[in-house]
N, C-alpha and C positions, 0 to 999 in steps of 0.2 A: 776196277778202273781208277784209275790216277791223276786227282786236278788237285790236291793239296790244299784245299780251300780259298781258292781264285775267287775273287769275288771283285770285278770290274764295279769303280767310282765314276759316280758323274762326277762334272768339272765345278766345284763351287763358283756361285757369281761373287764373294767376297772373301778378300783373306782372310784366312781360316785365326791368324794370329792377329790377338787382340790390341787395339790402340795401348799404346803404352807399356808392351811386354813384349822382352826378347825372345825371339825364338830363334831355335837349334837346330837349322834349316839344312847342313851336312858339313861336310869334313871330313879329314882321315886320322885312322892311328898307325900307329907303325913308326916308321920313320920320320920325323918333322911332328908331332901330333896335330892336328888344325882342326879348328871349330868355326864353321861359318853362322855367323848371326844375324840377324833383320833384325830392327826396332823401327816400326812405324814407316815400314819399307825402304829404309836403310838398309845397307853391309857395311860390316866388316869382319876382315877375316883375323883371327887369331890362333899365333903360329907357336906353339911350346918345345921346347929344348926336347930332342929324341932320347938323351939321358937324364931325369930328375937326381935331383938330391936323395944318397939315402939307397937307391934300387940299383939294383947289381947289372952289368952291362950285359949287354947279348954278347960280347966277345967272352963272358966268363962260362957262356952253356959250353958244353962239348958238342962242338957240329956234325960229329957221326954219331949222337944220342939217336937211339928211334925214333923218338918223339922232340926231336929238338924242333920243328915247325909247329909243333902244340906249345911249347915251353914260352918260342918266341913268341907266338900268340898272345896264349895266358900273359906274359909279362905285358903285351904293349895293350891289353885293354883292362890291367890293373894301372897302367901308365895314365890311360886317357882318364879313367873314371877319376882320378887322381887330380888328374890337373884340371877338369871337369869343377872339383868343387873349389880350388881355387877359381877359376874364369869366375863362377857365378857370385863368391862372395867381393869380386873387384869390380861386380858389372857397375855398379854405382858411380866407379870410377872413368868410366868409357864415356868418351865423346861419339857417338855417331854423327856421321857427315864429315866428321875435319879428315878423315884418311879414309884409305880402304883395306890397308893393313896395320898390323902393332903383333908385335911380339911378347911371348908371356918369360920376363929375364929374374935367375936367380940373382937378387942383389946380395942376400942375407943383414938386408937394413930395413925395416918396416916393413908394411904389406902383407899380403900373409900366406904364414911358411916362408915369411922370405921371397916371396916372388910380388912383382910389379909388373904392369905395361908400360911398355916402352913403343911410343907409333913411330910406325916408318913408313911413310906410301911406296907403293911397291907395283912400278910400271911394268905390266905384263906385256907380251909382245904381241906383235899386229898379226890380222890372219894374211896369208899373200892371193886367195882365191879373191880378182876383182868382182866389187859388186853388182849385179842385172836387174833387181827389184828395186822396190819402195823401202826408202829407208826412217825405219818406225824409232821413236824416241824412247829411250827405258820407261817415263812417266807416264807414256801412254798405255802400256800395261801392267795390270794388277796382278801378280802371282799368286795363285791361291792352292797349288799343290807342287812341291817339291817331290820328288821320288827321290833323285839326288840333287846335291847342291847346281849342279851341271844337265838337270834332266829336269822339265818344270810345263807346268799348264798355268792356267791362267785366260784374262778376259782384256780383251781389245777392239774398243769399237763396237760393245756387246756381243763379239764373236768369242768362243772359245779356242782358244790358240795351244799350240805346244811349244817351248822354247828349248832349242839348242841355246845354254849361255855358257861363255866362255871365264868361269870365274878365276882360274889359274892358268899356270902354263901346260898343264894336261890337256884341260878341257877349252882351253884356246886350239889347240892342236886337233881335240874333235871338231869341233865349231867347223875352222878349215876345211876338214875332210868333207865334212858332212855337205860344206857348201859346195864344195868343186862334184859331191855326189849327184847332190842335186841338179847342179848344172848339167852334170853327163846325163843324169835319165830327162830332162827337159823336151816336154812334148808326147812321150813315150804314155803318157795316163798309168804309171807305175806309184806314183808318191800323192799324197794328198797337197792340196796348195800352196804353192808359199806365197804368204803375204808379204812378207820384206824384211830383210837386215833389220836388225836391234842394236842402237846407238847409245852412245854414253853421251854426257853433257861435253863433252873433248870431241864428240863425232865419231870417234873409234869404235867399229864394229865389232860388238862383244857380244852376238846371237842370231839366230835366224828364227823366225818367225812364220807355223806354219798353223794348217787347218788341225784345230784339233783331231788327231788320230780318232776313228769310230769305225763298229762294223764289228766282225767275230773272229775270232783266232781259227787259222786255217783247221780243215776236217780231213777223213780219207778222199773225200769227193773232191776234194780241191785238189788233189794229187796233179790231175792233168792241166789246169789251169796256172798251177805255180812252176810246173817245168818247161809251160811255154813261156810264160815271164820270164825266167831265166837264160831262157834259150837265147830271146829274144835281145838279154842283156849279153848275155857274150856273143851273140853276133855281132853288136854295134861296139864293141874291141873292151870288155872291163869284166873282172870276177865282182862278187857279190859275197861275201866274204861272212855271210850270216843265216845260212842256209840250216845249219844242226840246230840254232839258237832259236830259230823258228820267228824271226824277225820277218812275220807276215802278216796282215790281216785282209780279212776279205769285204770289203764294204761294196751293198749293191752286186754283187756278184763280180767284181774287179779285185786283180790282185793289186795292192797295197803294198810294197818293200818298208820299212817301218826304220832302216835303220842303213841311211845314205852314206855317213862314212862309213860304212866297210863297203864302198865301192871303190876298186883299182882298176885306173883303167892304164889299159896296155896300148902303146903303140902300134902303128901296123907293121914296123918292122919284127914286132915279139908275137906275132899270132900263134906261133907254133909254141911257145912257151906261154899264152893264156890255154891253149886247149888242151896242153898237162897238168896245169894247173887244175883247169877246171875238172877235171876226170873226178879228185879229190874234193874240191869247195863245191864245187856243184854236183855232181851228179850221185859219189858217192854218199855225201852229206845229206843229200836229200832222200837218197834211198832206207838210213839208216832214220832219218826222220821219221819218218811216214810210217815205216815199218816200229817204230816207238809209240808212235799215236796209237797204232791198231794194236799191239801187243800190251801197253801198259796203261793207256789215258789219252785223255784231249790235249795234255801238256809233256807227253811224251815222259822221258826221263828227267824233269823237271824244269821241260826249257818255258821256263815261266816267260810272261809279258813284261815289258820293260817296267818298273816300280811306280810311274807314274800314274799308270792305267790304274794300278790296284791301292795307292796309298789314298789314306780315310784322312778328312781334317780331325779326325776325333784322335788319332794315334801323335800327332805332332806332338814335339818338347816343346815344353815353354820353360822360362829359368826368371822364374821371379825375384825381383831384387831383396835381397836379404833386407828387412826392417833396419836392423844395427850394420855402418859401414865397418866396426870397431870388431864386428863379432868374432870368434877365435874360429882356425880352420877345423870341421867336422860338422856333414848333416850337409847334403844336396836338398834344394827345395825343388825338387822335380817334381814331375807328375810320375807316381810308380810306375807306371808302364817301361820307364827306363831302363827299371831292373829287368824286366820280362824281358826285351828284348836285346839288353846287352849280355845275359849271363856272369850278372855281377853279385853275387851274394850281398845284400842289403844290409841292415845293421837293424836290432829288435825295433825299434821305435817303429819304422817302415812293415815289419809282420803286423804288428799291433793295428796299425792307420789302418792297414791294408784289409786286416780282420771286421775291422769297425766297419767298412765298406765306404774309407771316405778317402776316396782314388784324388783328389783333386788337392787335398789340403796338404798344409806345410809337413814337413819331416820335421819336428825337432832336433836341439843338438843335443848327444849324448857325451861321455867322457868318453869312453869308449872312441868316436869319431871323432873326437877332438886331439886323439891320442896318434892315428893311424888310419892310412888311409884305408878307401875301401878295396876286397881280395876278391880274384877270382873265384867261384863255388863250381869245383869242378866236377861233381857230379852231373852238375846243370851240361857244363862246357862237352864232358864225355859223351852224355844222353841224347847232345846235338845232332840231327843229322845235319849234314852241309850239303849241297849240290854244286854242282859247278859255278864258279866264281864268275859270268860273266855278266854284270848288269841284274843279277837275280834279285828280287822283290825283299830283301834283307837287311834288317841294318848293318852288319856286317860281312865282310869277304872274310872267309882265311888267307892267310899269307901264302903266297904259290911260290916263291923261291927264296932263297939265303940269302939272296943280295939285294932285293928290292921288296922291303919294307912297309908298301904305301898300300893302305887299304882305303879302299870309298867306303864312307858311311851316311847314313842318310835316316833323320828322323822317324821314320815310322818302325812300328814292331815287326820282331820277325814273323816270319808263317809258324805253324806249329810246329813241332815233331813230330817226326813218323811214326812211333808209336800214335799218336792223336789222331793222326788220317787212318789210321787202320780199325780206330777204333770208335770213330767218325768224327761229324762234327754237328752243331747245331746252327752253323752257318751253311746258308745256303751256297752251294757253290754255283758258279756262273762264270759261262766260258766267253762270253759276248755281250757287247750295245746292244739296244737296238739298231737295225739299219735304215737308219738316219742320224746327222750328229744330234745327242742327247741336247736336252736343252731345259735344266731344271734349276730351280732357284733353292737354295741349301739358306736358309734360315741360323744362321749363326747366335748361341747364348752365348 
């Protein structure tokens, strides 16, 4: 049986990242590279040149290589880790609060390696789903777990909340969806509560604001309960577009949809083109589900819970301000866990700490890292297993096509490899809350 070592978090009552340290709350690589950062629950986003200095283009692989989507990979998260230790030795540099973006620009005049911030504020676009609820102020919520930079929990009111936020123009575009989903299932007892739109100091609705998610990840028993749920959504005219991904839970014995944008809703004039649709997103999707659960695990062929359920305050990056602003580029002051879950070959200094057993302390700079940047270790990268790229509990996606570049990434480590599940784990696996929302106090050192 097959759960990969799930292991469902409570909801910390306080941010997990410490007064006065930035942390590495998500972003992408691939195309545009991007690092989202908090300090002291601030952002700002930081956006790096998709070619560095120095590293050979993706137009130079050959695009009928076998492996040219491993090639593009491996280059763009030797890219991130790259520009990774520039970001952290110019944090010193960074104003949080005066923007919400800045760009990382090769000047080749000071800085280092030659690159500088340069801020630009950078107005994202509005959702067009008008609003129906309570409209909550960003300050009024403490984020205390990121899954992705766009996927978040946190505490409001002493309730535990989950946040749809819209920090780009991606996840402005979920944000949307998710609302006008919500809207359509309203009344139906299909979603957990919404408390209300989440506003920016401008007014600008930049999240929705619900009951924190609880309860158990659907079982075989639930089979009949979940295809009346569904039934019940394409009869009232929309697919449900998350049915393999297994975006379900069962709270109290009630099915739970967990994931409102991927509702479409169809007109009355397209009925006859929802119920071909549906034949595929719904009925056969669900068959092929359920039939996973029982043949392979609780979590099927790896349709893990969305990242937020399962991310630890203990796994977050933090990127501590280098001691010397002056210091020459080589040596991330990460917490190691960095390397575990990017598949970055590290540099000796990092074996060494990491042997001592002091997970927490600085990397020193070597010659070596002051020489070149850090490389993929592709043994690591080969021995990965990946699962399906959507929303899975990882710090990274692989790139799914040639032309679009943009991976989600998100502070916590990966799950293990599959050799590791086969061979166990000394983690408890756990497929479910309990049913009622948890409500425990995480003591932060």
């Amino acid at each position: 049986m097959n759960d990969f070592g799930v292991q469902f978090q409570p909801v910390p009552r306080e941010s997990p990242i410490p007064r006065n340290v930035v942390g590495l709350i998500g972003g992408y690589y691939g195309e545009n590279p991007t690092f989202v950062l908090s300090l002291n629950g601030v952002e700002m986003v930081i956006q790096a040149p998709t070619d560095p200095v120095g590293i050979p283009s993706v137009s130079e692989f050959d695009s009928d290589h076998p492996f040219y989507e491993w090639l593009v990979t491996e280059r763009s998260k030797k890219i991130y880790a790259h520009y990774l230790e520039i970001v952290q030795a110019l944090l010193g540099s960074f104003k949080f609060g005066e923007t919400n973006w800045a760009y990382l620009v090769h000047s080749g005049k000071g800085g280092v390696g030659g690159y500088e911030i340069v801020t630009k504020p950078r107005r994202l676009p509005k959702v067009t789903c008008p609003p129906w609820a309570p409209l909550i102020h960003e300050n009024e919520v403490e984020f205390t777990v990121y899954g992705v930079a766009g996927d978040r929990r946190g505490i409001w009111k002493g309730k535990e909340v989950d946040v749809t936020y819209g920090w780009n123009e991606d996840w402005v575009e979920r944000l949307d969806t998710a609302m006008q989903g919500h809207k359509f299932l309203e009344g139906m007892d299909l979603t957990f509560e919404v408390y209300g739109h989440l506003i920016n100091s401008e007014g600008t609705i930049i999240g929705i604001v619900t009951e924190a998610g609880w309860g158990r990840m659907a079982t075989l028993g639930d089979r009949a309960r979940i295809y009346q749920a569904i039934s019940r959504v394409q009869r009232r005219g929309a697919l449900y577009r998350a049915c393999l991904t297994n975006r379900f839970m069962i709270a109290n014995g009630k099915v739970r949809l967990l994931d409102p944008s991927a509702i479409e809703v169809f007109p009355p004039g397209q009925r006859n083109e929802l119920e071909r649709l549906a034949e595929y997103w719904h009925w056969d999707e669900l068959d092929r589900l359920f039939h996973e659960i029982q043949t392979i695990g609780p979590f099927g062929d790896y349709r893990a819970p969305f990242a937020r359920f399962t991310a630890s305050y203990k796994d977050l990056e933090c990127l501590p301000v280098p001691p010397c602003p002056e210091r020459p580029l080589g040596g991330i002051m990460l917490y190691p866990n960095f390397f575990k879950s990017f598949y970055v070959e590290p540099w000796p200094e990092y074996r060494q700490q990491e042997s001592e057993g002091s997970e927490g302390a600085v990397i020193k700079t070597s010659r070596t890292r002051s020489r070149e940047p850090l490389y993929i270790d592709h043994d690591l990268l080969i021995q990965a297993s990946w699962a399906e790229d959507e929303d899975r509990p990882v710090s990274c996606a692989r790139i799914q096509s040639r032309t679009r570049h943009r991976i989600a990434f998100h502070p916590y480590r990966q799950r293990q490899k599959r050799d590791d599940f086969i061979a166990g784990s000394d983690t408890t696996s756990v497929s479910s809350f309990e049913e009622r929302p948890p409500r425990y106090a995480i003591n932060l050192i």
